[in-house]
C-alpha positions as CSV (number, residue, x, y, z in Angstrom):
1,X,-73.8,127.7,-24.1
2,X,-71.3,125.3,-22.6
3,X,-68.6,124.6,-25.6
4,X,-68.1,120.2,-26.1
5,X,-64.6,121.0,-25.9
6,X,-62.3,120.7,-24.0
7,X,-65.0,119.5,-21.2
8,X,-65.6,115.5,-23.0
9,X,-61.8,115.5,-23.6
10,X,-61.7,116.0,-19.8
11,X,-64.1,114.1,-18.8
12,X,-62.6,111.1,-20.5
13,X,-59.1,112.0,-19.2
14,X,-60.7,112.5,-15.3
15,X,-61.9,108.8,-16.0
16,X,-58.6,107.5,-17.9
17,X,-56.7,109.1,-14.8
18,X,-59.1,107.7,-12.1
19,X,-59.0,104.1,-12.9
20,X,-54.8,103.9,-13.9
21,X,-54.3,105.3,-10.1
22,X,-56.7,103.4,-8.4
23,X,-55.5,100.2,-10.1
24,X,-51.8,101.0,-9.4
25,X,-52.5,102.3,-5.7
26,X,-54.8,98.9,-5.1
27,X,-51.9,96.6,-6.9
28,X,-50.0,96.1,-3.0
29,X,-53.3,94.9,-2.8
30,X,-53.4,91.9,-4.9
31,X,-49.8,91.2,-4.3
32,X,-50.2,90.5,-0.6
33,X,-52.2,87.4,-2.2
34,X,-50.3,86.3,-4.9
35,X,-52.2,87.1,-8.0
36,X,-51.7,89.5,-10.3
37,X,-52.3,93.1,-10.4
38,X,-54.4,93.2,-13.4
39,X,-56.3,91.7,-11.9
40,X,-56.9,95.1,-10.3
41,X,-57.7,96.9,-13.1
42,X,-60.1,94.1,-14.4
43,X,-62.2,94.9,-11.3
44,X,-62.1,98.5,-11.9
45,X,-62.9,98.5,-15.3
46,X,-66.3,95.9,-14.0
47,X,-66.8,98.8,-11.4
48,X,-67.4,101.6,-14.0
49,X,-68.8,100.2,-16.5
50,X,-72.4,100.1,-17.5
51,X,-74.0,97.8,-14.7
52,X,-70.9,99.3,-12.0
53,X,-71.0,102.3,-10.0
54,X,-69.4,104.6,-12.8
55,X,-72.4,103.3,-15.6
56,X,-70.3,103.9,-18.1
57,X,-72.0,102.3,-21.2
58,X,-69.4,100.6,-23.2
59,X,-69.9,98.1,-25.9
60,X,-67.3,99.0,-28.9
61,X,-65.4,96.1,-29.4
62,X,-63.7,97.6,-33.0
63,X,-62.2,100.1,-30.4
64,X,-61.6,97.7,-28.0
65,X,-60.0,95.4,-30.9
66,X,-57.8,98.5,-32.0
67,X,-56.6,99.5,-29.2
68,X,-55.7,95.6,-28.1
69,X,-53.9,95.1,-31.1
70,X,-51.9,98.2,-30.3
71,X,-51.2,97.3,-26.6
72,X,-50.3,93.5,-28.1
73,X,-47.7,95.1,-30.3
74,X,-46.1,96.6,-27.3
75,X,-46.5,93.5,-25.1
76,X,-44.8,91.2,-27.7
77,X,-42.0,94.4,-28.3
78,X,-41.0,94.5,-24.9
79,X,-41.2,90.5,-24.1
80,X,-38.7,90.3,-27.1
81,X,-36.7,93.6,-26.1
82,X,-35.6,91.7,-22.9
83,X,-34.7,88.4,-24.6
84,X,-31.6,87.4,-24.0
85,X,-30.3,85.4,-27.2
86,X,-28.9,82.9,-24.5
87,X,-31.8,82.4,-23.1
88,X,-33.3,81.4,-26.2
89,X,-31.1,79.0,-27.9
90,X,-30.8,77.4,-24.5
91,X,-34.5,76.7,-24.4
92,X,-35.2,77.0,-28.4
93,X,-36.7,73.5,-28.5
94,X,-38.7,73.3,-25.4
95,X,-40.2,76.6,-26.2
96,X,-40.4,76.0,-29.7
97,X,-42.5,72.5,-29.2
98,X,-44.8,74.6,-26.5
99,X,-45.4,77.8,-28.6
100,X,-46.3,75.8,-31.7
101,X,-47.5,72.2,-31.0
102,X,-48.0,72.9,-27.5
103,X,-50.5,75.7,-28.1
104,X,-52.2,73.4,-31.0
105,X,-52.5,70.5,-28.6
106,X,-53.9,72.9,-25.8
107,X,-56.6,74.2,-28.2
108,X,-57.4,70.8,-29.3
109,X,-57.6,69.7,-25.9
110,X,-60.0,71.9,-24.5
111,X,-62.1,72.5,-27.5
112,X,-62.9,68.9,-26.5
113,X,-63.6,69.6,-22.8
114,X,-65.9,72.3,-23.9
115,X,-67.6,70.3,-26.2
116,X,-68.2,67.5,-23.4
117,X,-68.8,69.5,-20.6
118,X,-70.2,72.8,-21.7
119,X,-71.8,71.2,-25.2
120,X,-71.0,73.7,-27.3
121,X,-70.6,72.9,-31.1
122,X,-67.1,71.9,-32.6
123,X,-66.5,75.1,-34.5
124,X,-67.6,77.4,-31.1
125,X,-65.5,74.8,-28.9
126,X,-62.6,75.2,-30.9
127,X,-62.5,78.9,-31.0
128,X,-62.7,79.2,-27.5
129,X,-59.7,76.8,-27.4
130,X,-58.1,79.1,-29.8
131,X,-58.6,82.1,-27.8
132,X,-57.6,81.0,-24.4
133,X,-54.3,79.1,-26.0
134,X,-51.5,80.9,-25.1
135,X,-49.7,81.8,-22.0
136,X,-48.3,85.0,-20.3
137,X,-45.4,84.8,-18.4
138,X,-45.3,88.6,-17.5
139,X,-48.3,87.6,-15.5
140,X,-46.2,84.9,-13.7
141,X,-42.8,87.3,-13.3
142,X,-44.8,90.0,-12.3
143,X,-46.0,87.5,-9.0
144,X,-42.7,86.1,-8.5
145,X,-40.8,89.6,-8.5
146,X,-43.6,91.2,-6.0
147,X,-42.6,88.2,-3.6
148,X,-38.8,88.3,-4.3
149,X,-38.3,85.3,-6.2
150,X,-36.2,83.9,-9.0
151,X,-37.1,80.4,-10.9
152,X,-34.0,79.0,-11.9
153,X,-32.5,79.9,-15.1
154,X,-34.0,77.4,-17.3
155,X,-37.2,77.4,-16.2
156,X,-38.2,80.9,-16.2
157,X,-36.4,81.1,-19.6
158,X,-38.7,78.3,-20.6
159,X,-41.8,80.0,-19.8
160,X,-40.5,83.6,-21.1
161,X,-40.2,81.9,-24.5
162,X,-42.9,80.8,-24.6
163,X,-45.0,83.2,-24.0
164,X,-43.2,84.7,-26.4
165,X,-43.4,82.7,-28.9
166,X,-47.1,81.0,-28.7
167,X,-48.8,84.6,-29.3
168,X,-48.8,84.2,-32.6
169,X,-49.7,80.6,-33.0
170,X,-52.9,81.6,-31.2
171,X,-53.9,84.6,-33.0
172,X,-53.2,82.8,-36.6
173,X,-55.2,79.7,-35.0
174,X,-58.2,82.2,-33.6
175,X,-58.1,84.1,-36.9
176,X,-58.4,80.6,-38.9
177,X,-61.2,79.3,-37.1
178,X,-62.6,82.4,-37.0
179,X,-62.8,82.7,-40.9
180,X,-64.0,79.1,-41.3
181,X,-67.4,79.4,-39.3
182,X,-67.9,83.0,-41.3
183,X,-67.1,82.2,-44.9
184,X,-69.6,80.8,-47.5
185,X,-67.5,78.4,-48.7
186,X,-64.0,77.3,-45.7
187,X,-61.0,76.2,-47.5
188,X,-59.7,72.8,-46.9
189,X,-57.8,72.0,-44.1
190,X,-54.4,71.5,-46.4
191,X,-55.0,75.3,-47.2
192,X,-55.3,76.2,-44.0
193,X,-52.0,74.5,-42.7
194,X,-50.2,75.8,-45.8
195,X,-51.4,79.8,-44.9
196,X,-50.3,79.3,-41.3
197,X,-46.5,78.0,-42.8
198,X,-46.4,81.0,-45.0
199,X,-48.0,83.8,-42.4
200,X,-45.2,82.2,-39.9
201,X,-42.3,82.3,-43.0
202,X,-43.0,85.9,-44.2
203,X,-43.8,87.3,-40.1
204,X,-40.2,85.5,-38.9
205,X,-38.2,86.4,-42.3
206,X,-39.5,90.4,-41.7
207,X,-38.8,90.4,-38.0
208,X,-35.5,89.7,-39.0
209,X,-34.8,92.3,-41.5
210,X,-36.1,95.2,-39.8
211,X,-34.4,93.7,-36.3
212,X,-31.2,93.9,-37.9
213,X,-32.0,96.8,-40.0
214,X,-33.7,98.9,-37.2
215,X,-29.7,98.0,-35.5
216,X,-27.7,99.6,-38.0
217,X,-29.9,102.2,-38.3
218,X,-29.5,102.9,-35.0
219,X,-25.9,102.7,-34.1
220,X,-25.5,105.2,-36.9
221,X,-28.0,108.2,-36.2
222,X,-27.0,110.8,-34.2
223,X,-30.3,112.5,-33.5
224,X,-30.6,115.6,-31.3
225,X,-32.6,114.6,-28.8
226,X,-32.3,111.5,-26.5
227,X,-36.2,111.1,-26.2
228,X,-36.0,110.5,-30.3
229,X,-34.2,107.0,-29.8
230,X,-36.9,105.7,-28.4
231,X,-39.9,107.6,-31.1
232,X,-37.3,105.5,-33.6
233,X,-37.5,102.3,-31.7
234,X,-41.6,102.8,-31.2
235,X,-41.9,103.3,-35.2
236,X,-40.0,100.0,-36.0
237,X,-42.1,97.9,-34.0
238,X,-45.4,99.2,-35.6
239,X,-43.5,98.7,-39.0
240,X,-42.9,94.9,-37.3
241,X,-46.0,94.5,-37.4
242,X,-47.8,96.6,-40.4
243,X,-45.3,95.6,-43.1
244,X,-45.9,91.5,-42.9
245,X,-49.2,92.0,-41.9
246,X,-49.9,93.8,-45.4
247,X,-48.5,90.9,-47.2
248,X,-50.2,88.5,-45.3
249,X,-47.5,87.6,-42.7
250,X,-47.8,87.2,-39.1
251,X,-47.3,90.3,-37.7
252,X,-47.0,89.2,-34.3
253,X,-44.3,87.3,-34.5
254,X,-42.5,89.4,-36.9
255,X,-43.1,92.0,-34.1
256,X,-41.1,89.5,-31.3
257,X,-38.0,88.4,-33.9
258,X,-37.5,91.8,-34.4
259,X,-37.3,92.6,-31.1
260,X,-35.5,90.1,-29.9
261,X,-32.7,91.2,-33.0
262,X,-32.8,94.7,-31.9
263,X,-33.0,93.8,-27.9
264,X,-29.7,92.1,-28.0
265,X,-27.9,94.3,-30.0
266,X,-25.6,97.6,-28.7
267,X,-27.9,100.1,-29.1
268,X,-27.5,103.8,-27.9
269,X,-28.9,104.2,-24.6
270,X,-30.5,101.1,-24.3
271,X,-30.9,101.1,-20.7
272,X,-33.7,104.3,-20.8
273,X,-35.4,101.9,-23.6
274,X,-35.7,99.0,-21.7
275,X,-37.5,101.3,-19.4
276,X,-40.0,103.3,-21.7
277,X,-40.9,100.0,-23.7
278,X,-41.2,98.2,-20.6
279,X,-43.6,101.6,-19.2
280,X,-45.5,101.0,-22.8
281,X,-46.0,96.9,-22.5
282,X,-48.0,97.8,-18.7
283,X,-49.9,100.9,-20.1
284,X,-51.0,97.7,-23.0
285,X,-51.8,95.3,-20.5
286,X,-53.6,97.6,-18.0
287,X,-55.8,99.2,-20.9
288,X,-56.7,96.0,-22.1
289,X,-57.8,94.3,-18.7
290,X,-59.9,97.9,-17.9
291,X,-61.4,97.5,-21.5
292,X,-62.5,93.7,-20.8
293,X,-64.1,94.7,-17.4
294,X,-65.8,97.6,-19.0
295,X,-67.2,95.4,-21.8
296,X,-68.0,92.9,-19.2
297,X,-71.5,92.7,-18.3
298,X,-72.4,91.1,-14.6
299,X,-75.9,90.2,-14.9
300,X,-74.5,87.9,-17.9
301,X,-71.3,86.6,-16.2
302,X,-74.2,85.0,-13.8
303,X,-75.6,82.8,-16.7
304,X,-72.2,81.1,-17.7
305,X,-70.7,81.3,-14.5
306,X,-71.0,77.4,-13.7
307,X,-69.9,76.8,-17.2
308,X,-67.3,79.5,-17.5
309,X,-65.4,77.8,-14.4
310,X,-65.8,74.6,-15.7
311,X,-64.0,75.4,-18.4
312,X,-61.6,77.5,-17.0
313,X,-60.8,74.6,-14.4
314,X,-60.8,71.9,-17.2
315,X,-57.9,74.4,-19.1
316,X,-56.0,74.7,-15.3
317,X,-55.8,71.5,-14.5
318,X,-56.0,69.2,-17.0
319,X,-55.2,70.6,-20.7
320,X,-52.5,72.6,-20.3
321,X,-50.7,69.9,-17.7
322,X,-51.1,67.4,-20.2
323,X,-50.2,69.1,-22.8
324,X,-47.2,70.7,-21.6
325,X,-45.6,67.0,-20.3
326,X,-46.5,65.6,-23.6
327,X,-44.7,68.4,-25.2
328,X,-41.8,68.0,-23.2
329,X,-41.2,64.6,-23.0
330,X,-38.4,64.5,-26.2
331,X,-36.1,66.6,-23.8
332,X,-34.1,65.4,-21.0
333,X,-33.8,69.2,-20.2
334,X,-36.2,69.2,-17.5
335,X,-36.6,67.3,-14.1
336,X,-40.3,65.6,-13.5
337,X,-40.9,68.7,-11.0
338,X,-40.1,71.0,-12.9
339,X,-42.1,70.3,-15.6
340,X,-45.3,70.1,-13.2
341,X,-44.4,73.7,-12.5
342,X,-44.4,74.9,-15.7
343,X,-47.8,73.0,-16.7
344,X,-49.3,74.4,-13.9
345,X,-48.0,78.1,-14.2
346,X,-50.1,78.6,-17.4
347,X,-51.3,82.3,-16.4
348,X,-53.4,84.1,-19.1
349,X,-53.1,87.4,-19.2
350,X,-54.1,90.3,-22.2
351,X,-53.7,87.9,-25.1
352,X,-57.2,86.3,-24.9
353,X,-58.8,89.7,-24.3
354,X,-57.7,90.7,-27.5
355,X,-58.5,87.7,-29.0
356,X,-61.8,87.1,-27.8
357,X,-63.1,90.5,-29.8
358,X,-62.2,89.5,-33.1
359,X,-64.6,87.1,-33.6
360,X,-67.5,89.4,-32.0
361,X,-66.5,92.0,-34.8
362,X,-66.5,88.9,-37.3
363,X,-70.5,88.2,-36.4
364,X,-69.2,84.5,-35.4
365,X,-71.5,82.4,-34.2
366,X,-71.9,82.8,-30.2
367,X,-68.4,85.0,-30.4
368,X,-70.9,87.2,-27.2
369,X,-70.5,83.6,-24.9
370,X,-67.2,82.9,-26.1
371,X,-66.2,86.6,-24.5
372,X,-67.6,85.8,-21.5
373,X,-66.2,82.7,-20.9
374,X,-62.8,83.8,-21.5
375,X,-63.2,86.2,-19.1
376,X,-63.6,83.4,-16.6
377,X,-60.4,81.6,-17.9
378,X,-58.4,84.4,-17.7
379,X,-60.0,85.7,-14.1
380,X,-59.7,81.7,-12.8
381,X,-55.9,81.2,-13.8
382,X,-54.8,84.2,-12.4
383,X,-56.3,83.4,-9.3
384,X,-55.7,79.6,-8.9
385,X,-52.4,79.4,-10.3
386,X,-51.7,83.0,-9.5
387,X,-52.0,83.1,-6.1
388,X,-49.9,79.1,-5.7
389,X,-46.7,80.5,-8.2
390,X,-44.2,82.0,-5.3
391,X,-45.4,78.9,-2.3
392,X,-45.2,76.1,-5.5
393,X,-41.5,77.5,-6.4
394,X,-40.1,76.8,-2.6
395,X,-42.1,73.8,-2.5
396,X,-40.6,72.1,-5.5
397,X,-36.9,74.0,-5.0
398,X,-36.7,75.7,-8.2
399,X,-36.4,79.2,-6.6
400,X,-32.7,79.9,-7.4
401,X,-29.9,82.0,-5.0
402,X,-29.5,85.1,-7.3
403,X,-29.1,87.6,-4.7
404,X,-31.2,90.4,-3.6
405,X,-31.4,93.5,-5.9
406,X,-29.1,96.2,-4.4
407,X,-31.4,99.5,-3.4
408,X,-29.3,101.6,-5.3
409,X,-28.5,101.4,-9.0
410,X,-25.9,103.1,-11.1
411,X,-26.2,103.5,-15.2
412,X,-24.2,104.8,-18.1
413,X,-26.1,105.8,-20.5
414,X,-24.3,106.7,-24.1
415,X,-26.0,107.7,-27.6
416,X,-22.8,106.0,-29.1
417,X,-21.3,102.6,-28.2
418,X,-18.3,103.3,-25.9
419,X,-15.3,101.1,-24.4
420,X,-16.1,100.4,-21.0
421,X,-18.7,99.6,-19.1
422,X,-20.6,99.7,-15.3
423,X,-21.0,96.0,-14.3
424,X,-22.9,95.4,-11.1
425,X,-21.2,92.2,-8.3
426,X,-22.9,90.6,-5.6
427,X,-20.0,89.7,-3.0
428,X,-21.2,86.1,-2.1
429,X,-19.4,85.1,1.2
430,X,-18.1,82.2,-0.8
431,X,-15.9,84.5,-2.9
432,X,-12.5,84.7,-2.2
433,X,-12.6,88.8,-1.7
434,X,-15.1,88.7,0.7
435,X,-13.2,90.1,3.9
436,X,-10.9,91.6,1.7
437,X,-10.2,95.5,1.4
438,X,-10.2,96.7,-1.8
439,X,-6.5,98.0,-1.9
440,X,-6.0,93.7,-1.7
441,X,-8.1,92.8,-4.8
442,X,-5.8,92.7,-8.1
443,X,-7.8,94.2,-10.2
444,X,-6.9,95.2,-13.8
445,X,-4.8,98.9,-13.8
446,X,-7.9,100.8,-16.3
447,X,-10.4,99.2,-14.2
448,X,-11.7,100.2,-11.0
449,X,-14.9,100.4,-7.6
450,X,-17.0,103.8,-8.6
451,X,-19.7,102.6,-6.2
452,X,-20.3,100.1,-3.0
453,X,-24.3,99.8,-2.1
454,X,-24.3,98.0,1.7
455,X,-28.4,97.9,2.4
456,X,-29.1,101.1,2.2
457,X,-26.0,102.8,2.8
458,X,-23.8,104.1,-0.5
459,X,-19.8,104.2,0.1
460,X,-17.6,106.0,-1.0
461,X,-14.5,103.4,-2.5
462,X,-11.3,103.6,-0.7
463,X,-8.4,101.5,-0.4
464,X,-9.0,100.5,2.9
465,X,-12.9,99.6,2.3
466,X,-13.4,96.0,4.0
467,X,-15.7,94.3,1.2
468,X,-18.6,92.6,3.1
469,X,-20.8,89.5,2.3
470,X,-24.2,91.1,0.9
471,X,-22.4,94.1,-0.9
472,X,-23.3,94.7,-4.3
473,X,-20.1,96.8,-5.8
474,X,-20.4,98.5,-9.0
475,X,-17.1,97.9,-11.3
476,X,-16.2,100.3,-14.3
477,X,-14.4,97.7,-16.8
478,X,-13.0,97.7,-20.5
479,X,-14.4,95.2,-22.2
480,X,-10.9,93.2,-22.2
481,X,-10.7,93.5,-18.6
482,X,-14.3,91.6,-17.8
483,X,-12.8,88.4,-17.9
484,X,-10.1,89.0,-15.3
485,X,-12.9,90.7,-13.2
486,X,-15.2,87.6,-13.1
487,X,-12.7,85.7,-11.8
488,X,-12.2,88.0,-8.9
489,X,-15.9,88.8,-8.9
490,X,-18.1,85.9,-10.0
491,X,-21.1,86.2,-12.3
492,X,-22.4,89.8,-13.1
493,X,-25.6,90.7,-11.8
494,X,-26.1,92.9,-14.5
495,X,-24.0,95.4,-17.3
């Protein structure tokens, strides 16, 4: 007799394995036309599931709701991690009024669309509105970075906020309606505003403490292997989102603040967490876009498709444009272009996945049609805004001139915080030392070139090394000397 084990376990790794290398080998795929290569694993998940090739019978949405809360822990970790504080109190307002109000007025909005066009009831309209509220601006980074390009600073900050920051707002707005059209008797509406104030008071106010906590903590353990760091950086986000969850908090958010706190602080080798957190946000979103195609059923899909891009056009082109001018028209930040851009570069991404199986596992009224048309919101706006992002960006000259990423890059990594640093230069052919051999450039007596990258070539350093528009030199600085070396140097690309 056969033993179960270990032949199921294999089985379900042989599958597991399958589908994360055929969505990874297919992604040059998708970027060729501009949308995003989740989009990918969608398709792959709809392929092997139960009316695809594979017929693999799926239908557990508490596992699919598990394991997407999971995977949204780590999405909202990393999106945080790589926060720059600067970023964020340069655009605090704008993306405060679209994370907040912005995702409010977009739920609003299409709840009403829904209910005209699609007739659904109020409660069922404005749960879908709910669900499909927020934004993903990995989504949108991911299609500008596989086609080279850079939104200027503002802008992209804008939209990395805010995808930040409106997670939460729609998960405690899906949650809330969610619990009104299943309780026996749904608290007022003064209630409900109060409990979103306090989930938003108590998720902020414990992000904070264990940001700055999980930082000290940090900077003094001396553990004895390297891959620990990151097992202690792992536990503090699921404690992000555990501990105000418990206490009736927003986790979500507690789970960004924190890592935005912990993200821009000197941590010990920060650089190889950037990378395993950034590794852990993709293995969220990929599992999350396989589970929705696998709990995707065709021969359904082709009921609600009219209706389903109906919606999903409604959302595209009309709510979130509209909402997101009305949102920021208090700021004189933004030019009139500029703001069309970012109304129109509303991508969805694993957010609404997540969100559309909580109210299945509630037993909400039509939550089964409500799944299946966010599955066409989230399919249409990767593929109509998707596929425009990188031609939209030239058209309406908001693509700024960072310059190209050198082939080559060079890291220190430390447990402990040290007094110096490797900061990367782009020699612009406007800078003064361009045409200049090194021995020529004044640079501070501890500081010094460890590395020129030219294309593909890597050079050796020498006195009489010509620097050449289009290098990209790597500098080892003290942090008194980084001054003096921007002036010579210009703007780091990064440190």
């Amino acid at each position: 007799m056969t033993p179960v084990e270990p032949h199921s376990t294999s089985i379900v790794l042989a599958i597991v394995g399958a589908l994360l290398l055929g969505g990874a080998l297919f992604s040059r795929a998708t970027e060729r036309v501009g949308v995003p290569v989740l989009l990918a694993f969608l398709g792959l998940g709809m392929l092997a599931g139960s009316e695809g090739l594979g017929r693999l019978a799926f239908e557990d949405y508490h596992l699919a709701y598990r394991l997407g809360t999971i995977a949204l822990v780590f999405i909202l970790f990393d999106g945080g991690f790589n926060t720059a504080v600067s970023h964020v109190r340069r655009v605090a307002g704008p993306a405060a009024m679209l994370g907040t109000f912005g995702v409010i007025g977009t739920a609003g909005l299409l709840a009403l669309g829904a209910r005209l066009l699609l007739h659904l009831d109020w409660e069922e309209a404005m749960l879908l509105g709910a669900i499909v509220s927020s934004t993903d601006a990995a989504a949108v980074f991911a299609v500008l970075r596989g086609r080279g390009i850079h939104l200027k600073e503002h802008v992209g900050a804008t939209l990395e906020v805010e995808s930040g920051a409106n997670d939460p707002m729609a998960v405690i707005l899906t949650t809330l309606v969610t619990r009104h059209m299943v309780a026996v008797h749904p608290p007022s509406i003064w209630l409900a505003a109060l409990s979103v104030v306090i989930e938003i008071a108590i998720g902020a106010a414990v992000g904070l403490a264990i940001g700055f906590g999980g930082r000290a903590l940090l900077a003094r353990s001396r553990l004895s292997s390297n891959g620990l760091y990151a097992v202690v950086l792992i536990g503090l986000a699921c404690l992000a989102f555990a501990v105000p969850t418990l206490i009736h908090g927003s986790g979500f958010l507690s789970v960004y603040v924190s890592a935005i706190v912990l993200g821009n602080g000197k941590l010990p080798l920060k650089r190889g967490l950037v990378r395993v957190h950034d590794a852990l946000a993709w293995l969220g979103q990929v599992m999350m876009f396989v589970t929705m195609g696998l709990l995707v059923f065709p021969s359904r899909l082709i009921q609600i498709a009219g209706p389903g891009l109906l919606v999903a056009a409604f959302l595209t082109i009309v709510a979130r444009p509209l909402v997101v001018w009305l949102s920021l028209l208090p700021f004189r930040l933004f030019r009139p272009r500029e703001v069309v851009y970012i109304g129109w570069v509303g991508l969805r991404g694993a957010i609404p996945i997540i969100l559309a199986t909580f109210p299945v596992l509630a037993g909400a009224r039509g939550a089964e049609r409500i799944f299946d048309l966010t599955f066409f919101v989230v399919v249409m706006s990767a593929i109509l805004p998707g596929a425009t992002v990188g031609p939209l960006a030239r058209r309406l000259r908001l693509v700024s001139d960072e310059p190209p990423p050198p082939q080559a890059v060079l890291e220190i990594d430390s447990r402990q915080p040290l007094n110096g640093d490797l900061i990367s230069f782009y020699v612009d052919e406007a800078l003064p030392v361009a045409g200049e051999r090194l021995a020529n450039v004044p640079f501070p007596p501890s500081a010094a070139v460890t590395l020129i990258v030219r294309g593909s070539e890597l050079l050796a350093p020498r006195g009489d090394t010509e620097l050449l528009p289009g290098d990209h030199l790597y500098v080892f600085a003290r942090d008194e000397d980084r001054a003096t070396i921007q002036l010579l140097l210009g703007r780091p690309e990064q440190s």
